[in-house]
N, C-alpha and C positions, 0 to 999 in steps of 0.2 A: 737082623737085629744087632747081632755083632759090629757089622759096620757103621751101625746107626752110632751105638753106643762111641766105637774110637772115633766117628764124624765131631762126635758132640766133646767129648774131651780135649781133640785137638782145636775145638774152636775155645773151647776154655780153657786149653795152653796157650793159644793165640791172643787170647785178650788182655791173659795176665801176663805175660812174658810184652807185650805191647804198652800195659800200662804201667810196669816196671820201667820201661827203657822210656815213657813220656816223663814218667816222674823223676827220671836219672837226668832228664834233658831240663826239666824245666828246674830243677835244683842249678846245675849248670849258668842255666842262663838267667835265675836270679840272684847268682855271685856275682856275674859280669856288669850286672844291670847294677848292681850293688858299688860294686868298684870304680865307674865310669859316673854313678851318678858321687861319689863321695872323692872321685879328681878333678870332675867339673865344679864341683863347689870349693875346693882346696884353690881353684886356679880363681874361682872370682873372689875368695875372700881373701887370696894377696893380693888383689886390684886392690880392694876396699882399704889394705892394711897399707899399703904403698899411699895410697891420697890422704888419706891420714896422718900420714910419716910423712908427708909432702906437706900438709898444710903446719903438722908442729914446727918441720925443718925452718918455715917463712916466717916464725913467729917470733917475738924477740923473748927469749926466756926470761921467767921470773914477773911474768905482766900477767892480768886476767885473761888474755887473751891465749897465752901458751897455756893456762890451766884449763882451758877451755879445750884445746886441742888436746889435751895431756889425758883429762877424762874421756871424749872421745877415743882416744887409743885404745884405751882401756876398756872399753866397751866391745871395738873393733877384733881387740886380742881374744877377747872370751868367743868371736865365732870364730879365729882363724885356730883354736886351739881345739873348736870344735871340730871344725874339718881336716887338722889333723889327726888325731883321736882318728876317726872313721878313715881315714887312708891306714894309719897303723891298723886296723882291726882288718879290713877288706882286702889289703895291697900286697902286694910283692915285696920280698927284699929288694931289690934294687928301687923299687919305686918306694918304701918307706927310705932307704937311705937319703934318698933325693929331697925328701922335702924335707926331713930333719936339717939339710943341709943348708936348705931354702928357712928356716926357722933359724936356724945359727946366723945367718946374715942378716932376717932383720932382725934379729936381735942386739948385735953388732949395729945393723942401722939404729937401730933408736937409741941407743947408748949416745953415736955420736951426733945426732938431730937435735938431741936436750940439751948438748953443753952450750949451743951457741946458735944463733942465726945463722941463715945459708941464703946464699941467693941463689935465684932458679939454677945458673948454671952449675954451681957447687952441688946442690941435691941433685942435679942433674948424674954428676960425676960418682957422687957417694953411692947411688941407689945399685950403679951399674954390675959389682959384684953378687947384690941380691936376683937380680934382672937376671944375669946367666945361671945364677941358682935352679933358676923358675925354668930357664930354656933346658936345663939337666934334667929338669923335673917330668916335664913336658913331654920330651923325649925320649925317657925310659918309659912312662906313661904310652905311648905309640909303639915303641917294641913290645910291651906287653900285652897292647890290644891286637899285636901284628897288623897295627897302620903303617905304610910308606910313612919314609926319614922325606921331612920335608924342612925348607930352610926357610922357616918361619923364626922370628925372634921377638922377644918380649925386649930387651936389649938394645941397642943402634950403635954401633962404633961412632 
């Protein structure tokens, strides 16, 4: 009867001591899931914010046409500000620095897109400081997943 008895306790230390450490794992692994899904979204709304930045760039200011792109931004900005928000809450220090830093250049971008027309190669040129923002970004993003450093670039010399 005695053994029955510590049989049975050690199967209900087993279950609980097991569903502690499922619940420690799956907390875990829905930060990760948390953090990868709010960098993948941070990485496609600079796409969206860069073609945007690209079509005000082409536009001649002060025409209905740069107001057009002008609202656009603005639109575009309230999800890239979204996906940062959720990098700041989910991220790493070095991966929140990153994309502040990636926010500072286009910020900087759009400042200089509104004073004046660009032609493709001039935006070409402008964008490229924000471009290696994104590869900083990117890449601390990978060290923190503990992915391979791979020579991938948003950028092109």
């Amino acid at each position: 009867m005695e053994a029955a008895i510590i049989a049975a306790l050690a199967a209900i230390f087993g279950l609980v001591v097991g569903r502690v450490w499922d619940s420690r794992l799956e907390v875990v692994r829905w930060r990760r899931d948390q953090c990868v899904r709010a960098y993948e979204d941070a990485a496609a709304a600079y796409y969206n914010v860069r073609e945007a930045t690209r079509v005000l760039a082409l536009t001649e200011p002060d025409t209905p046409e740069a107001d057009v792109a002008e609202n656009r931004m603005r639109t575009i900005g309230v999800e890239w500000n979204r996906c940062m928000v959720a990098v700041w809450l989910h991220g790493s220090e070095p991966v929140v620095e990153a994309i502040r830093q990636v926010d500072r250049e286009l910020e900087q971008l759009l400042v200089r897109v509104r004073s004046r027309r660009f032609t493709w190669e001039e935006f070409w040129k402008e964008r490229r400081s924000a471009g290696q923002k994104v590869d900083s970004f990117i890449e601390e993003v990978r060290k923190e997943l503990k992915r391979p450093v791979m020579q991938i670039r948003v950028t092109s010399t």
